[in-house]
C-alpha positions in Angstrom: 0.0 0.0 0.0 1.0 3.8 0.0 2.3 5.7 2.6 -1.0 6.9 5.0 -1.8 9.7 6.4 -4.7 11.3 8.2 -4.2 14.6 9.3 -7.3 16.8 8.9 -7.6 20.3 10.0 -9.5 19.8 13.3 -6.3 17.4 14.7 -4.4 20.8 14.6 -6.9 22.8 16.8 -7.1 19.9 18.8 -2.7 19.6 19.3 -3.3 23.4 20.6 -6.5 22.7 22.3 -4.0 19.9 24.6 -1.1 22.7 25.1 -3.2 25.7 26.1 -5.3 23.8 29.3 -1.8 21.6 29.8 -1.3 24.2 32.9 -4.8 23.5 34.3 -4.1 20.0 34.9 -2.6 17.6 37.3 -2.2 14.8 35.3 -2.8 13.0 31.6 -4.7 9.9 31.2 -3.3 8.9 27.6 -5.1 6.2 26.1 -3.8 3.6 23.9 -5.0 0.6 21.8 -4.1 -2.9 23.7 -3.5 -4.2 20.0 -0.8 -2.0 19.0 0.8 0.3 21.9 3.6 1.6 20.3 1.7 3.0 16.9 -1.4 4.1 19.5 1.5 6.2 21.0 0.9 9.9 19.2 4.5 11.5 19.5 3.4 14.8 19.4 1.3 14.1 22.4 4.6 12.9 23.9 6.5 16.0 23.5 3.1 18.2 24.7 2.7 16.3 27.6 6.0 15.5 28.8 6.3 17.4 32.5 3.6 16.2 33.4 2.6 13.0 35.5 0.9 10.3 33.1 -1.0 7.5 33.4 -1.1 5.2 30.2 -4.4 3.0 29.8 -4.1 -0.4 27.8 -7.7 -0.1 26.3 -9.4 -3.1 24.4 -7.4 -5.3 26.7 -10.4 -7.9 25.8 -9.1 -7.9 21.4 -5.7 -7.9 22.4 -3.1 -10.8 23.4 -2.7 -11.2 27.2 0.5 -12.4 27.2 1.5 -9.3 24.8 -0.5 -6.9 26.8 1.4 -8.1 30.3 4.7 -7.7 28.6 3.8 -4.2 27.1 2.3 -2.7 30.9 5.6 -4.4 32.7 8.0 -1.9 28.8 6.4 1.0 29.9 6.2 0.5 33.6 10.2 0.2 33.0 10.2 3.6 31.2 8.8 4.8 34.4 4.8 4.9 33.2 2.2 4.2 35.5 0.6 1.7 33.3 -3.7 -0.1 34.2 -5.1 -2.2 31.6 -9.0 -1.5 30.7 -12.0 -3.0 28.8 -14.7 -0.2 28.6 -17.3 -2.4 27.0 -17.5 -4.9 30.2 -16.1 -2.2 32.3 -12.9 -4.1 33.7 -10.1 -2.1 35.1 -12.4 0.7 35.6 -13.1 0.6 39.4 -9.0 -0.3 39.6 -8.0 3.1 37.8 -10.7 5.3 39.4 -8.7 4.0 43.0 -5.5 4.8 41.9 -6.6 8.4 40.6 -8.0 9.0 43.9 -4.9 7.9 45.6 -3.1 10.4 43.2 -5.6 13.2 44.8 -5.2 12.3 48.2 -1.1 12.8 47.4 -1.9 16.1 45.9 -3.8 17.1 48.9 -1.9 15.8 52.1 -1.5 18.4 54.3 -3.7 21.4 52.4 -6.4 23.0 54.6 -8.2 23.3 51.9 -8.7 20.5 49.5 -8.7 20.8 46.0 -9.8 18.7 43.1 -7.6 16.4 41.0 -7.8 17.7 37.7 -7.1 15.0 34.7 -6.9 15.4 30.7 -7.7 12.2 28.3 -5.7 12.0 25.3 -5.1 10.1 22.8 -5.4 9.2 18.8 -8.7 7.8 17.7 -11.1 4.9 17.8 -9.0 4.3 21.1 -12.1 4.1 23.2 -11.9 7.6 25.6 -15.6 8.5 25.0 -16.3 4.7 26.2 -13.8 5.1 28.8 -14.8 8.1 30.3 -18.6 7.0 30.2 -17.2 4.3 32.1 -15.4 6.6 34.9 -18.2 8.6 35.1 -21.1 6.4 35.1 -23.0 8.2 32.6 -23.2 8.5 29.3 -21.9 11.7 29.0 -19.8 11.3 25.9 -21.0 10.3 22.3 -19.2 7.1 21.1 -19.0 5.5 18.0 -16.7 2.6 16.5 -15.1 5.3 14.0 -12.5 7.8 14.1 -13.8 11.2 14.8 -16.7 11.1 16.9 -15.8 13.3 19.9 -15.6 17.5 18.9 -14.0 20.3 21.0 -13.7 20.2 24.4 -15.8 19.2 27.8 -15.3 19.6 31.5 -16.7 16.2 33.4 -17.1 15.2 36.6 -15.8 12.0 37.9 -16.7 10.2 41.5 -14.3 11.7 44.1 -14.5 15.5 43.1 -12.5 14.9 40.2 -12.2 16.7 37.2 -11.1 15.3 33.4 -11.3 17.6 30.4 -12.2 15.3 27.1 -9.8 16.1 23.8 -10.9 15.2 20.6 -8.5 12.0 19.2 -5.4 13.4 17.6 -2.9 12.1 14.9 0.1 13.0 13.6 1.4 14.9 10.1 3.8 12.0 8.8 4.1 8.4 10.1 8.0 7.9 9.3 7.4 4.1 9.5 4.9 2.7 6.8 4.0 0.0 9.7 2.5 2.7 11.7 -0.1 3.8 9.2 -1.3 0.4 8.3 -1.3 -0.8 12.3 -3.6 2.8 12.9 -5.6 2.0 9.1 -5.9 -1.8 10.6 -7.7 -1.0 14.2 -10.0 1.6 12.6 -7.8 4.7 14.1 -7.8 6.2 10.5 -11.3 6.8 8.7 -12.0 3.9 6.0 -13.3 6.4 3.6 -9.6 7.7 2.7 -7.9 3.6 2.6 -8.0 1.3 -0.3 -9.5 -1.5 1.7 -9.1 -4.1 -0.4 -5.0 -3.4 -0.5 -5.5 -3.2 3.7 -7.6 -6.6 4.1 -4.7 -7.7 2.4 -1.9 -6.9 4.4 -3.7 -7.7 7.6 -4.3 -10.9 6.1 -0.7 -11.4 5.8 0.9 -10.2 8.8 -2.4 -12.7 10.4 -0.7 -15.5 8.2 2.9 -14.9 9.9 1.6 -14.1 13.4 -1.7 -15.9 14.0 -2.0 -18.5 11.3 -4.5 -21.1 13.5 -6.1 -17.8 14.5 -6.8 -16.8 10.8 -7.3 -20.6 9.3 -10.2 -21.2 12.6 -11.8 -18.4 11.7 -12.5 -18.9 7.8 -12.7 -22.2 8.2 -10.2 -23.4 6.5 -8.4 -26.4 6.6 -4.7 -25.1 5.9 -3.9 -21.7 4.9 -2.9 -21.5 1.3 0.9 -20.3 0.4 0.0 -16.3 -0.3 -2.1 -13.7 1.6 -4.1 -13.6 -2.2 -5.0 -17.1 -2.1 -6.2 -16.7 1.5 -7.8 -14.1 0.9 -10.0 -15.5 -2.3 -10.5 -18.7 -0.3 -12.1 -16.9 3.1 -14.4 -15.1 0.0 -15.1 -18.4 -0.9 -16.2 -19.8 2.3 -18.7 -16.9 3.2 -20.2 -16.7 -0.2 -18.1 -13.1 -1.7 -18.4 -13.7 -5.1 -19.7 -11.7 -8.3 -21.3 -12.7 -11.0 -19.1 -15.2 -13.3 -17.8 -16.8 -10.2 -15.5 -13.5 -9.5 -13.9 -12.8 -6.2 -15.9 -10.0 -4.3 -12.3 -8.6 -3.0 -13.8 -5.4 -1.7 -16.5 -7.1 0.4 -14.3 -9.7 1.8 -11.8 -7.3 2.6 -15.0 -5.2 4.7 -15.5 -8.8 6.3 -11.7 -9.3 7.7 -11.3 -6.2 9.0 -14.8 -5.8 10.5 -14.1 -9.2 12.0 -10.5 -8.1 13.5 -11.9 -4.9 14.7 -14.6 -6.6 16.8 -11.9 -9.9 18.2 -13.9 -12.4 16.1 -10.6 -13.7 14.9 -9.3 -13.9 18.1 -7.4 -12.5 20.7 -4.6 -10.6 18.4 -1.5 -8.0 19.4 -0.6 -6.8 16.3 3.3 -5.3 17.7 5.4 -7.0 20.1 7.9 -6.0 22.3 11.2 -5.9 20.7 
């Protein structure tokens, strides 16, 4: 595939919505993808949000690896991140980081007369799952959420238990991806909007990294018995087995290309980390 990129103009108000209300926070809760946390890792949000504590929240723990995801938390744990695990659909590791945010608070506060709120901003690029997660911290469905990139606009103020305070940020990209690998792992877990991809070209290379990382995974799942020699002749036999084809017995490559990665997105192939640690 080509180099992608996804950089429209509201990502830019959004990098100087994060660095004008940086000073009115205690602390960042930067959200990545369990799948892939090093290309769910927005440089630019690194260098913004440098001096100030963090707290980095594996998200879609449930679609990712566990052995992957353990390894990943103990990385950046050894980078000095405070790093919790989360699934905002079932609501694990919720209750877990809401405890150690008020513990945070409780620092903040030892020894002031006069207590004053723990202030937190989310971050992170998008189709990460904040809106879930924050619905999740605050109990409410305060946020709009969606399974696509782009959902959440501007900026909000919310209250969480514990007179807390978290200001939502829209999801936010970067100009260039220097490594080609980064685009496609963002394009592959939804992170970049569909609309721009050639999806039949990026059903293709998922399919193939699948075929080196996961092949039981990927054979299981389209029942089939072995997995033929190329990602192509996967590919046209997974069409095959849930009925894409055209008239005149021709491969239906964009709808089965829809299928995979609307099937990867959701963990029907399985539980898959698509980056490990090197």
């Amino acid at each position: 595939m080509e180099h992608i990129n996804w950089y429209p103009g509201h990502m830019k108000k959004t990098r100087e919505l994060i660095q004008e209300n940086l000073k009115l926070v205690d602390a960042v809760l930067e959200v990545i993808d369990a799948r892939i946390p090093r290309s769910s890792r927005n440089p630019i949000i690194d260098e913004l949000v440098k001096g100030k504590k963090r707290i980095l929240v594996f998200n879609k723990s449930d679609l990712a690896d566990n052995e992957a995801t353990k390894a990943w938390a103990e990385e950046f744990q050894r980078q000095g991140f405070l790093s919790l695990t989360t699934n905002c659909m079932s609501g694990e590791g919720t209750v877990r980081l809401l405890k150690r945010l008020e513990n945070l608070q409780e620092e903040k506060n030892r020894g002031q007369a006069r207590k004053k709120p723990y202030r937190l901003m989310i971050v992170g690029v998008p189709n990460v799952g904040k809106s879930s997660l924050i619905n999740r911290l605050t109990g409410r469905k305060s946020t709009q959420t969606g399974d696509r990139p782009g959902v959440t606009k501007g900026k909000q103020w919310l209250s969480l238990p514990g007179n807390m305070q978290l200001l939502d940020t829209p999801g936010i990209l970067w100009p260039k991806f220097e490594d080609p690998e980064v685009g496609l792992n963002l394009a592959f877990c939804g992170s970049i909007k569909d609309e721009i991809l050639d999806v039949a070209s990026l059903a293709l290379e998922l399919i193939s990294l699948l075929q080196r990382e996961y092949p039981e995974l990927l054979a299981q799942r389209y029942k089939l018995e072995e997995l033929p020699q190329t990602p192509l002749e996967t590919m046209e036999a997974a069409a095959q087995k849930r009925g894409c084809i055209l008239p005149g017995k021709k491969i239906d490559y964009e709808r089965i290309a829809r299928v995979v990665l609307d099937e990867f997105r959701a963990g029907k192939i399985g539980k898959i980390t698509l980056e490990k640690v090197k």
